[in-house]
C-alpha positions as CSV (number, residue, x, y, z in Angstrom):
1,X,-35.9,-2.7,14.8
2,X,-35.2,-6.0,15.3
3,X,-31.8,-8.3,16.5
4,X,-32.2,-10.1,13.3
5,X,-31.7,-8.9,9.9
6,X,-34.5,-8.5,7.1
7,X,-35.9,-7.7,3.8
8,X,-34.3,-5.2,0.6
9,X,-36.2,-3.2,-1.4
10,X,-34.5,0.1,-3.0
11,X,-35.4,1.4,-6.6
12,X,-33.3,4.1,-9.2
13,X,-32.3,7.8,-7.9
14,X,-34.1,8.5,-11.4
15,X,-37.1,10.2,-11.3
16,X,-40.1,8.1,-12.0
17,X,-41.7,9.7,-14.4
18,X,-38.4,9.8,-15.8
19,X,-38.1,5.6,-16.0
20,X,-38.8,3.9,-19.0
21,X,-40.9,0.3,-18.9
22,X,-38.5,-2.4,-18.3
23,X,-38.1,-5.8,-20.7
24,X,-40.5,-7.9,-19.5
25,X,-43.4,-8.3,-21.7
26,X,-43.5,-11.4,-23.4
27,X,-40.9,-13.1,-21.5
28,X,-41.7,-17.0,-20.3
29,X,-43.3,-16.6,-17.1
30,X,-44.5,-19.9,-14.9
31,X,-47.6,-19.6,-13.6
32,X,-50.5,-18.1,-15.3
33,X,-52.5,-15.3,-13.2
34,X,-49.2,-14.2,-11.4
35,X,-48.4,-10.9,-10.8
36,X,-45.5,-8.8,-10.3
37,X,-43.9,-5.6,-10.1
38,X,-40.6,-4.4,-11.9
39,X,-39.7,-0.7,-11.3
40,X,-43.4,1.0,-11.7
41,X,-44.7,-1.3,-14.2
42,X,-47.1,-4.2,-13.1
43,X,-46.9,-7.3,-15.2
44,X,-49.2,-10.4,-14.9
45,X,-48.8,-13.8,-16.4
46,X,-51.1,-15.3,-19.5
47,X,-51.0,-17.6,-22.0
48,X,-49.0,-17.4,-25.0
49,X,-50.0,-15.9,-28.0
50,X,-50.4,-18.2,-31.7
51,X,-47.5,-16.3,-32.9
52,X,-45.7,-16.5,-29.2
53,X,-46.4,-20.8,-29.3
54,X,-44.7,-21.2,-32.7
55,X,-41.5,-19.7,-31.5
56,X,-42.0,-22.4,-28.2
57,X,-43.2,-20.3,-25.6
58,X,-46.6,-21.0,-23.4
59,X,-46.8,-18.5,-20.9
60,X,-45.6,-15.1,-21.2
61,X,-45.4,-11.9,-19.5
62,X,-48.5,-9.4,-20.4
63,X,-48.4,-5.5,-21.1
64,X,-46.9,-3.3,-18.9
65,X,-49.2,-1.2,-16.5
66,X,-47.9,1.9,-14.9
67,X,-48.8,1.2,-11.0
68,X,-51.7,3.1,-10.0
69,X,-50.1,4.9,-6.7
70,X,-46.4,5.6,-8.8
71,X,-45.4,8.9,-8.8
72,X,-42.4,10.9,-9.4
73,X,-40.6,12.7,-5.7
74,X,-41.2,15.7,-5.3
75,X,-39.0,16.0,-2.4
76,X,-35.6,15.8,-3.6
77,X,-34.6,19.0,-4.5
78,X,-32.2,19.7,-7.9
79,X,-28.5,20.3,-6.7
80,X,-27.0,24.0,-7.3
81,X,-24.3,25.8,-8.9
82,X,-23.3,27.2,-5.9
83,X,-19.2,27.5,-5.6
84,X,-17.5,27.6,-2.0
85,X,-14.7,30.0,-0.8
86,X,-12.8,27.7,0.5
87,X,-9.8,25.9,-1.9
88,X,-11.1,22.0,-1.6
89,X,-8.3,19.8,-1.1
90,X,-7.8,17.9,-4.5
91,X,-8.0,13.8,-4.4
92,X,-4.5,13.8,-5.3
93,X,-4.2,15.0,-1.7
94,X,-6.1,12.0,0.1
95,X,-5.5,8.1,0.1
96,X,-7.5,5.6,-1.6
97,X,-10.8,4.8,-0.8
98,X,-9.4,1.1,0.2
99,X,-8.1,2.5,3.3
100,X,-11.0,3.5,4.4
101,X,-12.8,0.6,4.2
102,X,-12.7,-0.2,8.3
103,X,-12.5,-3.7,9.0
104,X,-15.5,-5.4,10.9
105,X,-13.7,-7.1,13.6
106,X,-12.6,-10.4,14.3
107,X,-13.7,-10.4,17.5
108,X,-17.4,-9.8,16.3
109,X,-19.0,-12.1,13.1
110,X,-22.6,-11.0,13.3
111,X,-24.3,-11.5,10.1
112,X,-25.4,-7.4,10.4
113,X,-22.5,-5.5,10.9
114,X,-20.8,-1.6,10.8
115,X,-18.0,-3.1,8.9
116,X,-16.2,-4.3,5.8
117,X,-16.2,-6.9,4.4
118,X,-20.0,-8.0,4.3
119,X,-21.0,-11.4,6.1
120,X,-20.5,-14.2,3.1
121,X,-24.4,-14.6,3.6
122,X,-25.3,-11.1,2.7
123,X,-23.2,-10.5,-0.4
124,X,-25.8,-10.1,-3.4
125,X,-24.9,-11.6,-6.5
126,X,-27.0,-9.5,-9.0
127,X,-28.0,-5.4,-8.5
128,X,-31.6,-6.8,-8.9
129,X,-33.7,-7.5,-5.9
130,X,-37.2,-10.0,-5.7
131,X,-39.6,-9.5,-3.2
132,X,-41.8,-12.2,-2.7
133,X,-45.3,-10.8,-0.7
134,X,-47.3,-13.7,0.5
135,X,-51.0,-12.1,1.6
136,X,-51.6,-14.7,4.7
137,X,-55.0,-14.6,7.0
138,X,-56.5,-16.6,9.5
139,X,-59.6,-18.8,10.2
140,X,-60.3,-15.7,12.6
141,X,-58.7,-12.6,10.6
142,X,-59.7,-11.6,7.2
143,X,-60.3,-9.2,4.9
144,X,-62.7,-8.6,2.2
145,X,-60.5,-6.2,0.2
146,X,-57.9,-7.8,-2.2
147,X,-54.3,-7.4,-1.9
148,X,-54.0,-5.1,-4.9
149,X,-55.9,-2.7,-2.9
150,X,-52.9,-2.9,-0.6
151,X,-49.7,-3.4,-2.6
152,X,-49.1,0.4,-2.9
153,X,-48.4,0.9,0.8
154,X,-45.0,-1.4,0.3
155,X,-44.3,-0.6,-3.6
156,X,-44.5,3.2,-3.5
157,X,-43.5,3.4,0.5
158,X,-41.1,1.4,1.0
159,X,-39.8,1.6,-2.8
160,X,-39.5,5.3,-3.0
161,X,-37.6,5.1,0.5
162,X,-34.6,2.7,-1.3
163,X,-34.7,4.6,-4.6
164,X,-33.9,7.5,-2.6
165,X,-30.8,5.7,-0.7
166,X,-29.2,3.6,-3.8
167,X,-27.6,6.0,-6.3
168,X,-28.9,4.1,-8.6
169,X,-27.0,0.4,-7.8
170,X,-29.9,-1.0,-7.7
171,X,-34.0,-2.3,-8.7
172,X,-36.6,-3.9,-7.4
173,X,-38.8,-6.9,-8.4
174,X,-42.1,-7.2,-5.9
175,X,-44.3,-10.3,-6.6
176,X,-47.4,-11.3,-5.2
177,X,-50.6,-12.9,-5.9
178,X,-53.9,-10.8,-6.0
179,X,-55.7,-13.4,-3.1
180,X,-54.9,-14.5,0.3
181,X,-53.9,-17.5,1.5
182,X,-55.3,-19.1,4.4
183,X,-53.2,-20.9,7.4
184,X,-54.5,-23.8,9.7
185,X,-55.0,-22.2,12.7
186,X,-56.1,-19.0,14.2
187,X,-53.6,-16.2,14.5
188,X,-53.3,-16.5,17.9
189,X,-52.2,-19.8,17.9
190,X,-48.8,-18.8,16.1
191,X,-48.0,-16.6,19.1
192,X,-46.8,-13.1,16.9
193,X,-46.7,-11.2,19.9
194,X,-43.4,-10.0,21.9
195,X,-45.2,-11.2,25.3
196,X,-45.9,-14.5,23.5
197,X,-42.6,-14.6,22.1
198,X,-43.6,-16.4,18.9
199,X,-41.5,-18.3,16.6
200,X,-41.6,-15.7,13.2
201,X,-39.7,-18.0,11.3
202,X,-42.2,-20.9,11.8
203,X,-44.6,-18.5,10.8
204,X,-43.2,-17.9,7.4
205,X,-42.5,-21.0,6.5
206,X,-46.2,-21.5,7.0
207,X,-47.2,-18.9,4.7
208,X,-44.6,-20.3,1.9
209,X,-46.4,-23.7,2.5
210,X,-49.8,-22.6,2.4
211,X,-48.8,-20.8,-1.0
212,X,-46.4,-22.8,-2.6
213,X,-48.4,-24.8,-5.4
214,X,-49.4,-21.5,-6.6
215,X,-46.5,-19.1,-6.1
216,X,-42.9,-19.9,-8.2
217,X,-40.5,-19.0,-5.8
218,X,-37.3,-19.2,-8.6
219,X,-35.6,-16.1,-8.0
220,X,-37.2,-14.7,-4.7
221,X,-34.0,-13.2,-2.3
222,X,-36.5,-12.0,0.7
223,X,-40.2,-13.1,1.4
224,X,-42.4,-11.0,3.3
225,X,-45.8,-13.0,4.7
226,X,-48.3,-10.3,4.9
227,X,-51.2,-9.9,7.1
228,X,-54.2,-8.8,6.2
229,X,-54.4,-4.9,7.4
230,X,-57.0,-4.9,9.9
231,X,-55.2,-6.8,12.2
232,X,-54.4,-5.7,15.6
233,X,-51.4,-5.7,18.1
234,X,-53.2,-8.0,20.4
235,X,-53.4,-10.7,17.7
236,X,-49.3,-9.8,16.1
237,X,-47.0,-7.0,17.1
238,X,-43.7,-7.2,15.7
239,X,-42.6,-7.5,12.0
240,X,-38.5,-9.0,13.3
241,X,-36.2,-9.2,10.3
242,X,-35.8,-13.2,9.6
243,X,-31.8,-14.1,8.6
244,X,-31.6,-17.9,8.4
245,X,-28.3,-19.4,7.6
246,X,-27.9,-20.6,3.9
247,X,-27.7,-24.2,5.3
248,X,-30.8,-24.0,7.1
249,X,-32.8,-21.8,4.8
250,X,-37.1,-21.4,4.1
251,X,-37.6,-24.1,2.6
252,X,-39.8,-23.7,-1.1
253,X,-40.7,-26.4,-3.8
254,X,-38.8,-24.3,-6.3
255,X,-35.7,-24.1,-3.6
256,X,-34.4,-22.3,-0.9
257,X,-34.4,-18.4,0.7
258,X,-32.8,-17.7,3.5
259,X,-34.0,-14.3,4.2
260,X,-37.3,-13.0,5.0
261,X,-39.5,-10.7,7.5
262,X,-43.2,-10.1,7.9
263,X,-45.9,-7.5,8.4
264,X,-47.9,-7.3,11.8
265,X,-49.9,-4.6,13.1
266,X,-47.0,-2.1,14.0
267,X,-46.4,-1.4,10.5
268,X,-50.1,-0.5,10.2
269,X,-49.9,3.2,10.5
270,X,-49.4,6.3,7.8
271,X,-45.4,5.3,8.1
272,X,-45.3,1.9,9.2
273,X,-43.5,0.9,6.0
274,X,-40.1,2.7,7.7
275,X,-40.6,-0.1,9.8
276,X,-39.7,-2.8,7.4
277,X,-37.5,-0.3,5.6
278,X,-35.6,-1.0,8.6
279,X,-36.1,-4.6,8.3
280,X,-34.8,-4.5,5.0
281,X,-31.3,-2.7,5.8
282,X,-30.9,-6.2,7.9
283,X,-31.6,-8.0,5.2
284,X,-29.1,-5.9,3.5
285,X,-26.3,-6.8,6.1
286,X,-26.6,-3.4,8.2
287,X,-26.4,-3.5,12.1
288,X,-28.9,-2.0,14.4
289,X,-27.7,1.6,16.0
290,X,-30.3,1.8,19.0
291,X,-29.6,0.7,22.1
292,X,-30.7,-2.8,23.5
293,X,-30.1,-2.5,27.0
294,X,-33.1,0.1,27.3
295,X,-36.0,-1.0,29.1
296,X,-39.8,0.3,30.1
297,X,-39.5,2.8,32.5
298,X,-36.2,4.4,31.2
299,X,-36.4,8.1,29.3
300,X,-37.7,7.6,25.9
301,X,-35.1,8.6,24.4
302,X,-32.6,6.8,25.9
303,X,-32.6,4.1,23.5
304,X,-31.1,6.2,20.9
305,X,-28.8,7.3,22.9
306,X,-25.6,6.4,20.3
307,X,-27.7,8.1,17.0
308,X,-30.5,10.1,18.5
309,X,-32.7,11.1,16.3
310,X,-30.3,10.1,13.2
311,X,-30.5,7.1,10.8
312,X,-33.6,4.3,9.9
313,X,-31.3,2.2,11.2
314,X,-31.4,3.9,14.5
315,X,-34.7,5.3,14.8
316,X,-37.0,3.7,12.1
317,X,-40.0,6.6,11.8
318,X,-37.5,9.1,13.2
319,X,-37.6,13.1,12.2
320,X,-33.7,12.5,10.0
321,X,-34.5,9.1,8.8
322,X,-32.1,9.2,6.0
323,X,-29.4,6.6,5.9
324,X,-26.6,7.8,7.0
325,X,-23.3,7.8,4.2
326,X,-21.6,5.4,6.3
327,X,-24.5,2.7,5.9
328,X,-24.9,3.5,2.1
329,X,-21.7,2.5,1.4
330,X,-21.4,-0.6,3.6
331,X,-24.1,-2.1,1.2
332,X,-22.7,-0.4,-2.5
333,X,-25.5,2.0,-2.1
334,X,-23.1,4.4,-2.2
335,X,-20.1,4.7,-4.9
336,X,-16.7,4.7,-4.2
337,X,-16.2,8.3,-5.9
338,X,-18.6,9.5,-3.7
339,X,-16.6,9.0,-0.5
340,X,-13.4,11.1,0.7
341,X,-10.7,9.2,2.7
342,X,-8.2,10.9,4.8
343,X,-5.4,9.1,6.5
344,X,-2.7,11.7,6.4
345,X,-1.5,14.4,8.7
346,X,-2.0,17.3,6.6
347,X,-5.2,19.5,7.0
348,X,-7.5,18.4,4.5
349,X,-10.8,20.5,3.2
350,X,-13.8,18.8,2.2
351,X,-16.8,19.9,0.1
352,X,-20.1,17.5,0.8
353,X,-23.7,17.7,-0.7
354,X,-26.0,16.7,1.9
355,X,-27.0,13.0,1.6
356,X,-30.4,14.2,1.5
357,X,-30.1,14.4,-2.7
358,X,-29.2,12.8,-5.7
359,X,-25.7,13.4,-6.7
360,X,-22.5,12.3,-7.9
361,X,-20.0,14.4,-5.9
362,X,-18.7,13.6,-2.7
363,X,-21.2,12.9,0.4
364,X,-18.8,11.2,2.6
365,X,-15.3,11.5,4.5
366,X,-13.8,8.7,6.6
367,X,-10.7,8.9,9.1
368,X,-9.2,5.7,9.6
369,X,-8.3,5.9,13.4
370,X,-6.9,2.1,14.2
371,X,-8.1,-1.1,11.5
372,X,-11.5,-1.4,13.8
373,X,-12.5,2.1,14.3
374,X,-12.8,5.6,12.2
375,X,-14.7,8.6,12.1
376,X,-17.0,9.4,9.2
377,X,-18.4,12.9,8.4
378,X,-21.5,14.0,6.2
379,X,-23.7,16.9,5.5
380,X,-27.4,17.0,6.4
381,X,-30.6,19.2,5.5
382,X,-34.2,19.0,6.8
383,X,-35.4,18.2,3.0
384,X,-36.8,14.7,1.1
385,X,-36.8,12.0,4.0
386,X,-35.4,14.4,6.9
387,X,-37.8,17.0,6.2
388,X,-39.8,16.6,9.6
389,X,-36.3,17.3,11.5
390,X,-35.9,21.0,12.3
391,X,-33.6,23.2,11.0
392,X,-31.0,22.9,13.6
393,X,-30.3,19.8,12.5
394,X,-28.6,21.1,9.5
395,X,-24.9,20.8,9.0
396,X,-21.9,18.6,9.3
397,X,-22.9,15.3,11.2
398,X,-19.9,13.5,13.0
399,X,-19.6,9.9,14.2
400,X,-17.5,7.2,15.1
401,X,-17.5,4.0,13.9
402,X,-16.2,0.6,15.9
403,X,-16.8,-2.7,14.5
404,X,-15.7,-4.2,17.9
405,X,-18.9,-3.2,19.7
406,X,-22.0,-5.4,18.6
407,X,-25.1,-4.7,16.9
408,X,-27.2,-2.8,19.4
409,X,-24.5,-1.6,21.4
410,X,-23.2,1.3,19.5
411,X,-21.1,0.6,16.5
412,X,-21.8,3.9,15.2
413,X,-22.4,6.7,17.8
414,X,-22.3,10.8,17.1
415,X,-19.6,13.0,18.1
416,X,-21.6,15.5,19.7
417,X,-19.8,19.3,20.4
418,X,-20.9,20.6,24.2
419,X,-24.0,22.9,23.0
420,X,-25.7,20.1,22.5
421,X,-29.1,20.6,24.5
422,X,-31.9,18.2,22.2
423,X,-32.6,15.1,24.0
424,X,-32.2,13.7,20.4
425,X,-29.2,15.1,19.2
426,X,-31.3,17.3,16.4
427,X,-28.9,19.7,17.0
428,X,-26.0,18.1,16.9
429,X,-24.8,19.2,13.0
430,X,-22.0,21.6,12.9
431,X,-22.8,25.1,11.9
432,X,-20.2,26.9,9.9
433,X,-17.6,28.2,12.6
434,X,-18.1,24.7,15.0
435,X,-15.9,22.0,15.5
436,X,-15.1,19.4,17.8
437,X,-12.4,17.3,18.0
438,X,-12.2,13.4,18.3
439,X,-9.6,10.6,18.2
440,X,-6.9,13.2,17.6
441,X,-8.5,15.3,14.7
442,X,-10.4,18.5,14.7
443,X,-13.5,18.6,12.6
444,X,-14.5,22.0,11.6
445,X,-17.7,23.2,9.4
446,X,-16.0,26.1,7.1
447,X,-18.7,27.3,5.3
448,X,-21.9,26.3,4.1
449,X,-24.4,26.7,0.9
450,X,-28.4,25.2,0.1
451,X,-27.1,21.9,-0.1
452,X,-23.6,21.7,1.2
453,X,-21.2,22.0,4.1
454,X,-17.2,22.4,3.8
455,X,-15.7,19.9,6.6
456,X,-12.2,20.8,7.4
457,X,-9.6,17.8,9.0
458,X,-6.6,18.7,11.3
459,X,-4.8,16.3,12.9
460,X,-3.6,17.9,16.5
């Protein structure tokens, strides 16, 4: 939950068990002993076999191994046949996603943003992601255990997290080497602490020189320098998301990334990894939704006064931690199909399986209400990774979106109707027979079924 942007991870909406081995094995790799991770298969680098050096090639990609800790989730729940009563309004009714596409604005060029397009710096060029893990420690913090004892943490955490959010758009490559890498100087001395306001940057372009003649960094999009897991918030405390510009990138033998993070002490708890899940929707070009004018001594929940308890991107370990449809489809993690626009004055009806499952019908509406500002609409159940929200927080969610207001200071914000009475907004979902009315339109929850709500728009 940092001002700067960080590291992408996100797998396939497929089921694991359901995911075939990908192409790797015998592929040219470039340094022998490397390891890395390609869906739920592990791959490590050897030599070539007689038959493998005729045809030219020295070091290949071994057999695939089926990562220890992978496992199919259990948490997202099949989608029903259920049928509303209410007629939907066909798409021949509604404009073209285009015009719903709100424009960040001009006013505001922040590298994470609530708005179309994407900064030039965080358009990806390939639906395939690298992770780079660099295992760091110190002349005065170490760790007996290998990393492979702790790879599982980020791969099945973190990884099962993005499969969840990216319909499928796209995978995940993790490297790392099965050792640590030691620094020059004693952790304290690199000043990873917010009272020490430390330099995180410096720091992982330390951990990419200290591993550099071993690790090939061809190919890496985001490196994350990891520290050993016994470390402690005295020695580093924050894990900020890293966005260097493309001119003034890490620097690497192999080349150049400009986008990294790390992993201090406060992602070492049972869900730390939503931390850096966080991190990585930075790194992904998505703005922070919590408040940075709060300060110690104000109500706890005042800095998520725009989202409460709502969104990763707003409250990273948060009880509805589920991306919200408006931040899946700034970043393609959400198809176009998937995403009703309304721009007309008729009344509209809208049928939307909760974002909270794997599916290919609709999950979002947007109201273009000026080119900089809009209202977005999406249904929400207390299943996969909302399930520790309570059950009022099911229903039709309501927001507005302004790209004119900065990361931090509420680009996206909940409509919220006046029974609101949670300090976090959990119950802030419309029930079927509420509405509230924004920006000139009347949003009303029809009806609802398991995994559904039916939104109704009327301009007034």
């Amino acid at each position: 939950m940092k001002k700067l942007a960080v590291l992408v991870l996100a797998l396939a909406l497929i089921p694991i068990a359901a995911i075939a081995a990908p192409k790797v094995t015998g592929n040219n790799c470039n340094k022998l002993g490397s390891t890395r991770i390609v869906g739920d298969y592990s791959y490590k680098c050897q030599k070539a076999s007689k038959a493998q050096r005729k045809s030219g090639k020295k070091l290949v990609w071994g057999k695939a191994e089926l990562v220890a800790n992978s496992k199919p989730d259990s948490t997202t729940p099949a989608a029903t046949s259920e049928t509303p009563k209410t007629l939907i309004s066909p798409a021949s009714e509604l404009a073209p996603v285009s015009q719903c596409r709100i424009s960040q604005a001009a006013t505001n060029n922040e590298a994470v943003r609530a708005g179309f397009p994407r900064h030039p710096d965080m358009v990806r060029s390939s639906s395939k992601i690298v992770v780079q893990l660099i295992y760091v420690d110190f002349p005065d913090l170490t760790d007996a255990a290998p990393p492979r004892n702790d790879i599982s943490f980020w791969t099945d955490g973190i990884g099962k997290f993005f499969d969840a959010m990216s319909s499928d758009t796209v995978t995940f490559e993790w490297r790392y080497e099965n050792k640590y890498f030691r620094l020059p100087n004693p952790i304290t001395n690199y000043g990873l602490t917010r009272a020490a306001g430390g330099d995180g940057v410096k720091f992982v372009q330390a951990a990419i020189d200290a591993s550099d003649s071993v690790i090939d960094f061809r190919g890496v999009d985001f490196v994350v320098a990891v520290m050993p897991p016994n470390v402690s918030r005295a020695q580093a405390d924050v894990s900020p998301a890293l966005i260097l510009s493309k001119q003034n990138p890490f620097r690497t033998n192999e080349g150049s990334v400009h986008l990294g993070t790390m992993a201090a002490a406060d992602t070492r708890f049972a869900e730390g990894y939503l931390l850096l899940v966080h991190e990585f929707g930075h790194l992904l070009g998505l703005a922070d939704y919590y408040w940075y004018g709060w300060k110690q001594g104000m109500k706890f929940e005042d800095q998520f006064k725009f989202m409460g308890q709502f969104d990763n991107m707003n409250f990273a370990p948060g009880n509805a931690r589920e991306w919200s449809g408006w931040s899946r489809w700034l970043i393609d993690f959400l198809p176009d199909n998937q995403v009703r626009c309304v721009t007309g004055s008729k009344t509209t009806t809208h049928q939307l399986t909760t974002v909270a499952t794997k599916t290919t019908n609709p999950q979002l509406v947007v109201i273009p209400t000026s080119a900089t500002t809009g209202i977005g609409i999406e249904s929400r159940r207390n299943i996969r990774f909302d399930s520790k929200a309570p059950a009022v927080s099911n229903g039709l969610l309501v927001y507005q979106i302004d790209t004119s207001k900065r990361n931090g200071y509420g680009p996206v914000e909940l409509v919220k109707k006046d029974s609101v009475k949670d300090a976090l907004f959990a119950d802030a979902p419309l029930k079927p027979g509420e509405s509230v009315t924004v920006a000139g339109y009347t949003i009303t929850n029809l009806e609802a079924g398991t995994l559904w709500d039916v939104a109704e728009v009327k301009k007034n």
